[in-house]
N, C-alpha and C positions, 0 to 999 in steps of 0.2 A: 825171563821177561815174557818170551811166548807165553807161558801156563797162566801166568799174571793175566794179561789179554784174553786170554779163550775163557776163564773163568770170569772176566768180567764182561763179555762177551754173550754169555748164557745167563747173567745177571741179570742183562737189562732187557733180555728175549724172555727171559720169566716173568717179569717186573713188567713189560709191554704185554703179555697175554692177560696176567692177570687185569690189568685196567683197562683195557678192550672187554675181557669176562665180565667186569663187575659193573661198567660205567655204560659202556656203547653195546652191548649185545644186543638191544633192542632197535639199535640202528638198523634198517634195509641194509645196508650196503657192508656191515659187518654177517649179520648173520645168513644173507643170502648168497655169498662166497661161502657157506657151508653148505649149501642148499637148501637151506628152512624160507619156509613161508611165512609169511607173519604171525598168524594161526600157531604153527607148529613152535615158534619163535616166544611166543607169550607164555607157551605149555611149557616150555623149558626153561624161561628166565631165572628160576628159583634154582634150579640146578646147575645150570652153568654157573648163577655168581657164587655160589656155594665152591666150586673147582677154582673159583676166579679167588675165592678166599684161600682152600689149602693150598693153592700154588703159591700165593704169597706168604701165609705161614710156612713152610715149607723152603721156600730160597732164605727165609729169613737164619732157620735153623744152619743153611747149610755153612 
């Protein structure tokens, strides 16, 4: 039953990144808790939601 829980546990911390990566990265208040600036925030969009996609391909497999 613990395994059960830890594994759905990392489910929904995979599943929360990913839709944080793909939806609200361009939020201030998301990607400034990384330290990006807006600027540097716009430069990366394309690649963070691209992580924010394999992360979710990715738990899907597991």
């Amino acid at each position: 039953m613990l395994f059960l829980s830890l594994v759905i546990l990392v489910t929904l911390i995979h599943i929360a990144i990913a839709v944080i990566e793909i939806l609200f990265w361009r939020q201030p208040i998301v990607h400034s808790q990384l330290g990006y600036n807006i600027d540097e925030a716009r430069k990366v969009a394309p690649i963070v939601a691209n992580a924010g996609l394999y992360n979710r391909h990715y738990q899907k497999q597991s």
